[in-house]
N, C-alpha and C positions, 0 to 999 in steps of 0.2 A: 506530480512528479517534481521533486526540490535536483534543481539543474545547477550550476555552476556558471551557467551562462542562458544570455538567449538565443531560442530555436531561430534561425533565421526563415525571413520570410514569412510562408503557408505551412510551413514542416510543421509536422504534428509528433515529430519524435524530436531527441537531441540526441545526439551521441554521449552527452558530459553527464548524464543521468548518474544519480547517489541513491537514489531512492525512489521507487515507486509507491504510491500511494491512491488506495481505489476506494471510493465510497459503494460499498455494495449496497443493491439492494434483490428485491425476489426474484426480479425479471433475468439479473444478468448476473446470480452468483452461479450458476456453473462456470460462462464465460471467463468471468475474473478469477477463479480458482484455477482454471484448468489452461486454455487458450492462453490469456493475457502472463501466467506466470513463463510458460515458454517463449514467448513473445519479450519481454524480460530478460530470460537467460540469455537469448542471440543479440543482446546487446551488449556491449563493451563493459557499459556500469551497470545498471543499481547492483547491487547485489542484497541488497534488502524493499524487501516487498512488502507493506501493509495493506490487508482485505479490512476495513474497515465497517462491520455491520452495526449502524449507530441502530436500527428498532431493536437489537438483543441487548443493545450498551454493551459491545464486545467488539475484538478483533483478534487477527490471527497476523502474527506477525512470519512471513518467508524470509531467511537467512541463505544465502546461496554460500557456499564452501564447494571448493572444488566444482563439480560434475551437480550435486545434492543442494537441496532445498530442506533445511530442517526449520520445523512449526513451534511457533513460543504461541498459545493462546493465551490474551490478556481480558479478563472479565474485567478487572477493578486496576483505579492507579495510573500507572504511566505506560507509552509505549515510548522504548530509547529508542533515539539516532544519532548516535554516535558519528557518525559521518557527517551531521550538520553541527553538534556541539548541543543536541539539545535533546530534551524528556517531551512529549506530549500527552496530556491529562486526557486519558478517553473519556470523563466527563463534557470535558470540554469541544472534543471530534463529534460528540451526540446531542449535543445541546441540542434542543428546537428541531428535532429529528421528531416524525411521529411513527409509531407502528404503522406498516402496513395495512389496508383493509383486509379482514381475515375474507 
């Protein structure tokens, strides 16, 4: 999660959140899709959500508007954040990532 500040103390949340950002994997993508995006919206910030699944080299970027959550999925290239001034190379988020054991 890219904060604007740090979390004081043991807090495991910040209020100043820009951005969430989850590295998925098998165990916990319902969680992170479904739980952690609500979990998310009842926060003051991010309003942009990256599920990041480095064994597909892919990600799903959440954009909150209003009340909605609309989906960019990025196979190749960049994912933007604009809120920090910056592009991130999903090659780069995947790097030294392995497939899961089938």
């Amino acid at each position: 999660m890219a904060c604007a500040g740090q979390a004081p103390g043991q807090a495991r949340t910040s209020r100043d959140a820009v951005v969430g950002f989850e590295l998925r994997s098998p165990e916990t993508a319902v969680i992170d899709r479904k739980a952690r995006r609500s979990a998310y919206a009842d926060l003051p910030g991010p309003r942009r959500y990256v599920l990041a699944e480095p064994w597909h080299r892919a990600a799903i970027v959440l954009e909150q508007t209003g009340d909605d959550w609309h989906e960019i999925a990025v196979v190749a290239g960049t994912i933007a954040l604009p809120e920090r001034g910056i592009d991130l190379a999903l090659e780069d988020i995947c790097q030294g990532v392995r497939s899961p054991p089938a």
